[in-house]
ZALUM-244889 format. One line per field, with one value per residue (C-alpha): x negated, y, z; chain; residue number from 1; residue in three letters. Coordinates in steps of 0.5 Angstrom, whole numbers, plus 500, padded with zeros to 3 digits. Layout:
BEGIN
X <- X,...
Y <- Y,...
Z <- Z,...
kette <- A,...
nr <- NUM,...
rest <- Ala,...
This chain:
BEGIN
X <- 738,730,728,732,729,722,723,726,719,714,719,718,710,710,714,709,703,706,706,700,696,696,694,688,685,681,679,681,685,681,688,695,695,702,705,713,712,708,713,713,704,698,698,693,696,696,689,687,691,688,681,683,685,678,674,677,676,670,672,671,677,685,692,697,704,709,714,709,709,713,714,712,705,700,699,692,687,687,689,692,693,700,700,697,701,709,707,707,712,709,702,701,700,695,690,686,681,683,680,684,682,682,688,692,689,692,698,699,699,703,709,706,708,714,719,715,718,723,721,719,719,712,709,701,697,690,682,676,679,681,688,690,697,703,709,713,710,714,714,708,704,703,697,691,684,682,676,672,667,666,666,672,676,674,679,675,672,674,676,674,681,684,691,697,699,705,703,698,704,707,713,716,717,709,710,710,703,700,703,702,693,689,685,679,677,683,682,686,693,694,694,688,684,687,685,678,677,679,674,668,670,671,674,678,678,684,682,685,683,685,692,693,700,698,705,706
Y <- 875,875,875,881,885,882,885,891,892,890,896,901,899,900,907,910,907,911,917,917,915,922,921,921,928,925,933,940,945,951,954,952,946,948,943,946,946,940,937,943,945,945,945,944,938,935,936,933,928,926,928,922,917,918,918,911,908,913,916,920,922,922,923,922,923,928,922,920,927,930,938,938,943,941,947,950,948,939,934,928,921,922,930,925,920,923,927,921,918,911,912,903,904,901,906,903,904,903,905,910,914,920,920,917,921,927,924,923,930,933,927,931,938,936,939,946,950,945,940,933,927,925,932,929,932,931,931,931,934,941,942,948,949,952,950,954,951,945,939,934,940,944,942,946,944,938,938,932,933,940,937,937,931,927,923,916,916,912,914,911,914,913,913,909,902,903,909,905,900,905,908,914,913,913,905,908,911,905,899,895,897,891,895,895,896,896,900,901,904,912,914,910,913,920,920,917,923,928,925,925,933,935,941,942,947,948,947,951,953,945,947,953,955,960,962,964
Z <- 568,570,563,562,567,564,558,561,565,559,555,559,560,553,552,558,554,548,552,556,549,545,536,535,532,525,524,524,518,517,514,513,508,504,501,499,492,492,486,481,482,485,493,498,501,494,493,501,499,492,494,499,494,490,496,498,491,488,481,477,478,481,481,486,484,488,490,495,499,502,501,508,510,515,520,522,528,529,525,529,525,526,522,516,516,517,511,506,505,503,507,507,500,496,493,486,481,474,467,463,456,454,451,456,461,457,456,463,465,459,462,469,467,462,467,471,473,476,481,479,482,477,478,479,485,482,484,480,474,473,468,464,460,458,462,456,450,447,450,448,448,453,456,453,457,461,464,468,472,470,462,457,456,450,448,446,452,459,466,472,476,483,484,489,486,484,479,475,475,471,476,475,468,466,464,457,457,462,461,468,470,472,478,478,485,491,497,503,505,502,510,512,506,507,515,513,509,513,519,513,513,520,518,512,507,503,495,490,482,479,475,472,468,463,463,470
kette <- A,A,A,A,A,A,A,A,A,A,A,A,A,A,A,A,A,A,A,A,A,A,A,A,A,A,A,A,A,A,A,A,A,A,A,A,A,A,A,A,A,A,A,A,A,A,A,A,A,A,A,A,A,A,A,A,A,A,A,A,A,A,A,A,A,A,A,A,A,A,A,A,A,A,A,A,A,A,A,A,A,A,A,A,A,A,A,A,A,A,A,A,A,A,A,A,A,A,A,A,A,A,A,A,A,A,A,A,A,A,A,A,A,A,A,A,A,A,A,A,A,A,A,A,A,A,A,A,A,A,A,A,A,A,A,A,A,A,A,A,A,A,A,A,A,A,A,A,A,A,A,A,A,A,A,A,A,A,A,A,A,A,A,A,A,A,A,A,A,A,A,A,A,A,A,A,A,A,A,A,A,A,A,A,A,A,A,A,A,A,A,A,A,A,A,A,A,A,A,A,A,A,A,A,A,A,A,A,A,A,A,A,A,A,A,A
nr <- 1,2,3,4,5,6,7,8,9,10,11,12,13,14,15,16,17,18,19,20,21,22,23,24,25,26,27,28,29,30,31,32,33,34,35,36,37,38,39,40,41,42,43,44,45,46,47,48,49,50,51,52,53,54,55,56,57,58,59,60,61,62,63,64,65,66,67,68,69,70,71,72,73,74,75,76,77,78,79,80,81,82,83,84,85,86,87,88,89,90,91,92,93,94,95,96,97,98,99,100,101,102,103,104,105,106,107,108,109,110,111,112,113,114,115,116,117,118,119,120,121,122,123,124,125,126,127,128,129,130,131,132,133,134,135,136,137,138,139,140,141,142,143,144,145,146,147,148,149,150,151,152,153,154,155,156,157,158,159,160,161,162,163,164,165,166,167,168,169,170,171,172,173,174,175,176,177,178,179,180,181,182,183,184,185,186,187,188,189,190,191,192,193,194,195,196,197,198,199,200,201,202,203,204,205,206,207,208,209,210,211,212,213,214,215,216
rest <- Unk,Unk,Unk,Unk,Unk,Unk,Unk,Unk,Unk,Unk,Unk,Unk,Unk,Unk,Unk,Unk,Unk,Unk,Unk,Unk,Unk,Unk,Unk,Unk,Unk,Unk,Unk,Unk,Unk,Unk,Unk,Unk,Unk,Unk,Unk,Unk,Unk,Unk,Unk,Unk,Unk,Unk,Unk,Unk,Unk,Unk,Unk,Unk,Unk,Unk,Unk,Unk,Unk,Unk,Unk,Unk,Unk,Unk,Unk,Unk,Unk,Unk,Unk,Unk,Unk,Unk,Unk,Unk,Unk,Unk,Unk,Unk,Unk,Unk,Unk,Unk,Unk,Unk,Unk,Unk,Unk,Unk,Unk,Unk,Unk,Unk,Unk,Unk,Unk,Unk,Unk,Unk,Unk,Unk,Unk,Unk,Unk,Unk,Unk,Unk,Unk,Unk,Unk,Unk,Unk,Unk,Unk,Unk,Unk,Unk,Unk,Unk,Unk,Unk,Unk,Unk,Unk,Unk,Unk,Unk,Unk,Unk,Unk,Unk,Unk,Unk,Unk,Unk,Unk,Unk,Unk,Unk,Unk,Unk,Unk,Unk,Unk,Unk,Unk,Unk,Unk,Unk,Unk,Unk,Unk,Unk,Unk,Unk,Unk,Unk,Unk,Unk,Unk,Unk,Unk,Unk,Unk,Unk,Unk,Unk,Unk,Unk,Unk,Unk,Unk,Unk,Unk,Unk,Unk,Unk,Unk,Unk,Unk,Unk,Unk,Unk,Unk,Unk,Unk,Unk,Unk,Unk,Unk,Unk,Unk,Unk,Unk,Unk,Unk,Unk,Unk,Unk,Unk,Unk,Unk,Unk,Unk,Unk,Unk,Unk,Unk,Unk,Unk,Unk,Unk,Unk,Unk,Unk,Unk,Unk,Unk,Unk,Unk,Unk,Unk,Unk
């Protein structure tokens, strides 16, 4: 009987601690970060979270696929811990560094724009790079224009990319195109990365311009 009543106590100290400590507030949204139709195109949650990717393993470039988020939006004013955190559906994730070609750098992204308009599961969030396709155009030749680093993609040439480890596992079907990367460099969970950005921002300003559908 006392070690139930124990127990009770330390519970209880334990939710009333929870209470009194509010989220940490990392940075502040200068506008909504929308991310409902984060698996069907660009969004600027998609876009936070993916320049969070690069920035915690460094690249030239990253991709995050839509799995990863939920079609939630983060509001403007303060951005708690939490706010980060409940929008990743897998935030202790490993974020890594690995090498890719040209070639599988544009055949990732035809895989990624293979079912817009529909929603797709293996939509790419990305960072670093700027892609424009047709999303009415056959597929395998959809994408008209990569470029990274504000240069066109050349297809014999190799890519520093950040992305979840399960992504350079092959998941979602991309196995046909990356076939299991050895990293190069491991970084911490999604969600530590993402908040450790966002507090080197302060104040996040939604991003824009880096997919365009021509046939839109």
């Amino acid at each position: 009987m006392r070690e139930i009543k124990e127990f009770a106590v330390l519970l209880m100290v334990v939710v009333i601690a929870a209470v009194s400590c509010p989220a940490e507030v990392v940075g502040k949204a200068a506008a909504s970060l929308d991310g409902q139709k984060v698996r069907e195109q660009e969004c600027a949650l998609g876009n936070l979270v993916a320049d969070g990717v690069r920035a915690a393993v460094g690249g030239k470039a990253a991709f995050v696929q839509a799995s990863q988020l939920r079609s939630e939006s983060i509001p403007a004013g303060d951005v708690d811990r939490d706010a980060l955190t409940d929008v990743l559906l897998y935030p202790d994730e490993p974020v890594v560094l690995v090498e890719l070609t040209g070639t599988q750098i544009l055949a990732a992204l035809e895989r990624s724009v293979s079912m817009v308009p529909k929603p797709s599961t293996s939509f790419l969030q990305v960072s670093g790079m700027t892609v424009t396709f047709r999303s009415d155009s056959s597929p395998g030749q959809r994408v008209v224009e990569v470029k990274i680093g504000g240069a066109a993609l050349s297809p014999n040439e190799s890519y520093d990319v950040a992305m979840p480890a399960s992504l350079a596992k092959g998941a979602l079907g991309y196995f046909r195109i990356f076939n299991r990367l050895e990293p190069t460099k491991t970084g911490s969970g999604i969600g530590d990365a993402v908040a450790d950005y966002v507090r080197s921002l302060r104040t996040i300003l939604p991003q824009s311009g880096r997919m365009r559908d021509l046939s839109r």
